[in-house]
DRENKEPA-427756 format. One line per 8 residues: their letters; for each residue x, y negated, z of C-alpha. Coordinates in nm, 2 decimals. Layout:
A	X/Y/Z  ... .
This chain:
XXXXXXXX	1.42/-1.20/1.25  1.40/-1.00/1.56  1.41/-0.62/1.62  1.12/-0.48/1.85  1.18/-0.16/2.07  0.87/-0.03/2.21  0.85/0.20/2.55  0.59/0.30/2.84 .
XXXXXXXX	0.37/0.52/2.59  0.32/0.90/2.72  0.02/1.18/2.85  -0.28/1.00/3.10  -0.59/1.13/3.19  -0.94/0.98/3.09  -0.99/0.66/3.30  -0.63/0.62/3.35 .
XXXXXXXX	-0.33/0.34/3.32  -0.01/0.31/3.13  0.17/-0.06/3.08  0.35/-0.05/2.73  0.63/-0.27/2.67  0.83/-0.40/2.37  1.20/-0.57/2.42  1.29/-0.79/2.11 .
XXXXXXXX	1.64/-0.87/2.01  1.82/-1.10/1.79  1.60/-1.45/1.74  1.41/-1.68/1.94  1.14/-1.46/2.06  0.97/-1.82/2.16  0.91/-1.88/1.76  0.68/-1.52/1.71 .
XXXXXXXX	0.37/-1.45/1.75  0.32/-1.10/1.86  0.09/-0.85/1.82  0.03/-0.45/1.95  -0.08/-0.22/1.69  -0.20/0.16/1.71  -0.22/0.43/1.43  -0.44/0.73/1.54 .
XXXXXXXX	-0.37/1.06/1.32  -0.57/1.02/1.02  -0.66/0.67/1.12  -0.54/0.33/0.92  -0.31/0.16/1.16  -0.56/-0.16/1.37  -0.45/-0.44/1.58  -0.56/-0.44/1.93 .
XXXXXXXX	-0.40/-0.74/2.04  -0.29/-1.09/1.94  -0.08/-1.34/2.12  0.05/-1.65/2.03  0.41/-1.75/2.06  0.32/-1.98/2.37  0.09/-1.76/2.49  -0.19/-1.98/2.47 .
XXXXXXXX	-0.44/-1.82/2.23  -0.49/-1.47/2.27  -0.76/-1.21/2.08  -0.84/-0.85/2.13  -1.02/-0.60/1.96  -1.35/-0.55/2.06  -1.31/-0.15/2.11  -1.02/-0.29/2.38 .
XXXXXXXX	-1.16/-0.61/2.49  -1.23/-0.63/2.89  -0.99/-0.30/2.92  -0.65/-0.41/2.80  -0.44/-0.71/2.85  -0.15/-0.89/2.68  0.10/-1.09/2.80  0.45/-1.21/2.74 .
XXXXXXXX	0.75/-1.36/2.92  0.93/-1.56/2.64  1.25/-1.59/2.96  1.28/-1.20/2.91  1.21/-1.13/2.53  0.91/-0.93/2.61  0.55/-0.84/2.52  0.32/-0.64/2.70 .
XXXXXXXX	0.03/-0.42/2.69  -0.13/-0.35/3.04  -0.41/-0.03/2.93  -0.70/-0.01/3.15  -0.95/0.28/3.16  -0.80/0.45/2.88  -1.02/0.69/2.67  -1.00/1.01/2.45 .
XXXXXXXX	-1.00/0.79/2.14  -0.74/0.49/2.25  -0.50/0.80/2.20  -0.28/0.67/1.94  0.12/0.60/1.85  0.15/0.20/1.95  0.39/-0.07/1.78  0.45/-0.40/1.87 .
XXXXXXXX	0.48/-0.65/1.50  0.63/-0.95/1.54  0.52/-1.27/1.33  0.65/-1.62/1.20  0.58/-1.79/0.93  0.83/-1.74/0.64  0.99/-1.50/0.79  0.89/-1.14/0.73 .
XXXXXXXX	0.68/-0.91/0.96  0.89/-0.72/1.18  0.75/-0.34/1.33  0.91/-0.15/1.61  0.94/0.20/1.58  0.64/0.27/1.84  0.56/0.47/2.13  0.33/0.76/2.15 .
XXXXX	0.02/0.72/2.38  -0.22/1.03/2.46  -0.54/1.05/2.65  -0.62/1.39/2.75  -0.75/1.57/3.04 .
């Protein structure tokens, strides 16, 4: 099982960038599939992105498709959000969740991303 640690969240205007990032610990990163999460207030929490463990197929939801990007270096435990022209409404707190089959899903503790002018 690994642990996740989210960072990069914080305050950006309308049209603006952040890249969030998630460090995992304690397993072979290679076996997970990874996704990013968000849970706007009053909101059920949604995914916004998929990736594979190899990297290979990747999915996006379609209120973030053609604005954000995931990625992941399996050589440095990472995961990656890059968060193009960000609006009011992709304000949010953002975890990473980590998956593998029989082992359970593991959450990070998330990072707070706000979109205001």
């Amino acid at each position: 099982q690994v642990q996740l640690v989210e960072s990069g969240g914080g305050l950006v205007q309308p049209g603006g960038s952040l890249r969030l990032s998630c460090a995992a610990s304690g397993d072979t990163f290679a076996l997970y599939s990874m996704g990013w999460y968000r849970q706007a207030p009053g909101k059920e929490r949604e995914l916004v992105a998929y990736i594979s463990s190899s990297g290979s197929r990747i999915e996006y939801a379609t209120s973030v498709k053609g604005r954000f990007t995931i990625a992941r270096d399996n050589a440095k435990n990472t995961v990656s959000l890059q968060m193009n022209s960000l609006k009011f409404e992709d304000t949010a707190v953002y975890y990473c969740k980590s998956n593998r089959f029989g082992s359970p899903p593991t959450w990070g503790p998330g990072t707070r991303v706000t979109v205001s002018s």
